[in-house]
N, C-alpha and C positions, 0 to 999 in steps of 0.2 A: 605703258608700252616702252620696250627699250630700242634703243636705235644705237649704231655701231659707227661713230664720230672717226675717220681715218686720217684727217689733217694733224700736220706734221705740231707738233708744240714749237712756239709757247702760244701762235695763233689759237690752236686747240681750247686753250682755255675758257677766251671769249664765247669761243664759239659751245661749249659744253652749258655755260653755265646761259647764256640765251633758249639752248633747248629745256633743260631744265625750270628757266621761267615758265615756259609753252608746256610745262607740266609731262615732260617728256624722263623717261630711264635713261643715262649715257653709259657706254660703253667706250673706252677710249682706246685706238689700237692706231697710233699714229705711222705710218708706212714709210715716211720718210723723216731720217734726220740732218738736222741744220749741222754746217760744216766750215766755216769763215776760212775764206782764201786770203791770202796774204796780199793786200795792196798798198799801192807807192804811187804817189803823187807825180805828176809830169811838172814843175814849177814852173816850166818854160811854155805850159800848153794855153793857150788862148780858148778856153773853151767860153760858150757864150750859153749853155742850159747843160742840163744833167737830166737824163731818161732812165726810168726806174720801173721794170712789170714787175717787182713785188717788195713787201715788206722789207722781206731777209735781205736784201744788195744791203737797203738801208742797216738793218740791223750789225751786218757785217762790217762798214765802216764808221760805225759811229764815231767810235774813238778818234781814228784817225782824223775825221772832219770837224773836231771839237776846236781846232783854230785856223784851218782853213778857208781859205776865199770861195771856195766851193758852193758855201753855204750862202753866198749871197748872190749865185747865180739863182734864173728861173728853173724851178722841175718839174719833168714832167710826168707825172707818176699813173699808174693804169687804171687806178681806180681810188676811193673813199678812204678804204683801208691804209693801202699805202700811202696816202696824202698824208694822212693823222701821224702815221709815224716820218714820216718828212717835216711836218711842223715841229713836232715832240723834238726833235732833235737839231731844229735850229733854222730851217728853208723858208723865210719867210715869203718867195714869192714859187709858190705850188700850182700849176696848171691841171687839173681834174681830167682824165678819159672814162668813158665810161664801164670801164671792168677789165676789157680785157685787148692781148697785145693791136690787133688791127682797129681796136678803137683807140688807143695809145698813137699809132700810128696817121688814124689821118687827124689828130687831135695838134699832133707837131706841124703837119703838111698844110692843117688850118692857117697855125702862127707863119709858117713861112709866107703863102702865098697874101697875109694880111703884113708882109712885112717886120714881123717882129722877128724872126732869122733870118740870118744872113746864110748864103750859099758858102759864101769864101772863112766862115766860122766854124771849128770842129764842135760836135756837140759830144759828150762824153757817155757812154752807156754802161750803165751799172750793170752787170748782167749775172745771171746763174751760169755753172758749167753746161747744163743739159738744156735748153731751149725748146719751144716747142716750133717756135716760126724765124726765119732769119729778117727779122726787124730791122737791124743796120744795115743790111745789103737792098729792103727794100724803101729805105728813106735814103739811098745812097742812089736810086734808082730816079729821083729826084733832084738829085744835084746837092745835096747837102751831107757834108763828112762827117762819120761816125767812126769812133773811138770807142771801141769796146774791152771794157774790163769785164776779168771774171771776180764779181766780189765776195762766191761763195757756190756752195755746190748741196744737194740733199741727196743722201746716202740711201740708195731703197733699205728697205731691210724684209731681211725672207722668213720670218715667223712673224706668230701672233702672242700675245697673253695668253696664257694658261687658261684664265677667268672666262676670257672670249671662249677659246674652240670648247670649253664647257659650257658655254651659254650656247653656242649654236647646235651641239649636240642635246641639248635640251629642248632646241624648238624656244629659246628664248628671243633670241632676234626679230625685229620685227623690219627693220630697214638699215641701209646701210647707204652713209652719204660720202662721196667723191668729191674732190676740189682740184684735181688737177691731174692728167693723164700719167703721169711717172705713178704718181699714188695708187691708182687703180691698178695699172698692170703690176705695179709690185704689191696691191692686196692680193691678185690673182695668183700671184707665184706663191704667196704665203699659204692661201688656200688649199694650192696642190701641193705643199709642200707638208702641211697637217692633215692632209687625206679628208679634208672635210667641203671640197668642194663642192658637191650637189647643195647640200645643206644651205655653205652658204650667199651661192646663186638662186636660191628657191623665191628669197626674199624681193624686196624692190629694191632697186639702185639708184639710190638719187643722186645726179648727176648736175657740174652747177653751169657744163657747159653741152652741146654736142659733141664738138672736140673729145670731152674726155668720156662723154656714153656710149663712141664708138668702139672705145675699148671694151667694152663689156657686153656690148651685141654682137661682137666678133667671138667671147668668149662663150657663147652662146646664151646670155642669161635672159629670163623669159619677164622678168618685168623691170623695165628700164624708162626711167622717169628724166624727162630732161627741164630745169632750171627755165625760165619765160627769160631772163638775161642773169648776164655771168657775176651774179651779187649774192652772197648767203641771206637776203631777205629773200630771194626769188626762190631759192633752195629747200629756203625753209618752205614756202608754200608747195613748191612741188613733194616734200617730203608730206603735207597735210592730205593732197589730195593722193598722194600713194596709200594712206592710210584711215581711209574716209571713215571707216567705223569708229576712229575718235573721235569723230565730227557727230555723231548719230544722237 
């Protein structure tokens, strides 16, 4: 069975070759591309933790944090994924949320009200240009000051592969999985934009949150699978049970 993997590279990769273990076909048609924002250090800023919803902030400043004190502040990152690339590159003290930005959020509001932040301490936030929730405004809502950097931005993009809109013109698709709402609505746009949109809404949509399978029940699509929590293990099972006849 082939399935239609839409996550942006070089996260893609992991995630291709995991489905692939599970004995799956991949299709790669990632929707969005990584785009590094230019960032600068405040030398004079007191920050006291560093907040992170995804990989890419990290991946974007790497460089620049390679001799920075940054690195030895606490982070707070939104999920597994992002932690592993916060160690890789040097955080040795990493705070876990559970996937996604409102478990990030009360995951900091935890530390504060146990005392490990301070109200009167900025905290720095690594941030993407397109957001989905205003995070800082609502840990601001709190009493604790956020500092928000843009440390990079993902580019929709409005086609598909070649390889793809011939795979779905064939009835070769069998599912197609989501990881983040920008991605979705710009597969949609890609789809009407290749005139193959019935095609490929016919299929199942796996979705790794509610959040982003709303976009796709507004776009009418008739089977929409949503994620038990916001982790590509949970993604993958909902992608199993959209596809029970592998199971048979």
């Amino acid at each position: 069975m082939a399935v239609l993997l839409t996550r942006p590279s070089p996260d893609n990769e992991a995630s291709s070759a995991a489905l692939r273990g599970r004995g799956y076909q991949v299709l790669l048609a990632p929707m969005l591309r990584f785009e590094p924002a230019p960032f600068s250090q405040d030398m004079d800023a007191d920050y006291q933790a560093v907040i992170v919803t995804s990989a890419n902030a990290l991946r974007a400043v790497a460089g620049a944090l390679a001799q920075s004190r940054l690195r030895t502040l606490p982070l707070f990152a939104v999920g597994e994924h992002t932690a592993s690339v916060a160690r890789d590159i040097g955080f040795a003290k990493v705070v876990t949320a559970s996937g996604d930005a409102a478990a990030l959020r009360d995951r900091v509001l935890d530390s504060l009200r146990a005392r490990e932040l301070k109200k009167k301490r900025p905290l720095l936030y690594l941030a993407g240009a397109d957001t989905s929730r205003d995070l800082a405004g609502e840990l601001e809502q709190h009493g604790l000051e956020v500092v928000t950097q843009t440390a990079y931005r993902m580019v929709a993009l409005t086609s598909l592969p070649r390889p793809v809109c011939d795979a779905f013109a064939r009835d070769e698709v069998d599912a197609v999985l989501h990881y983040s709402r920008r991605s979705a609505a710009a597969f949609l746009d890609a789809v009407r934009n290749e005139g193959i949109e019935v095609s490929a809404l016919a299929v199942p949509q796996c979705c790794i949150s509610a959040n982003v399978a709303a976009v796709l029940h507004e776009a009418g699509a008739p089977q929409v699978k949503v994620a038990a929590a916001p982790d590509e293990k949970a993604l993958f099972e909902a992608l199993e049970r959209a596809l029970p006849s592998r199971l048979a």
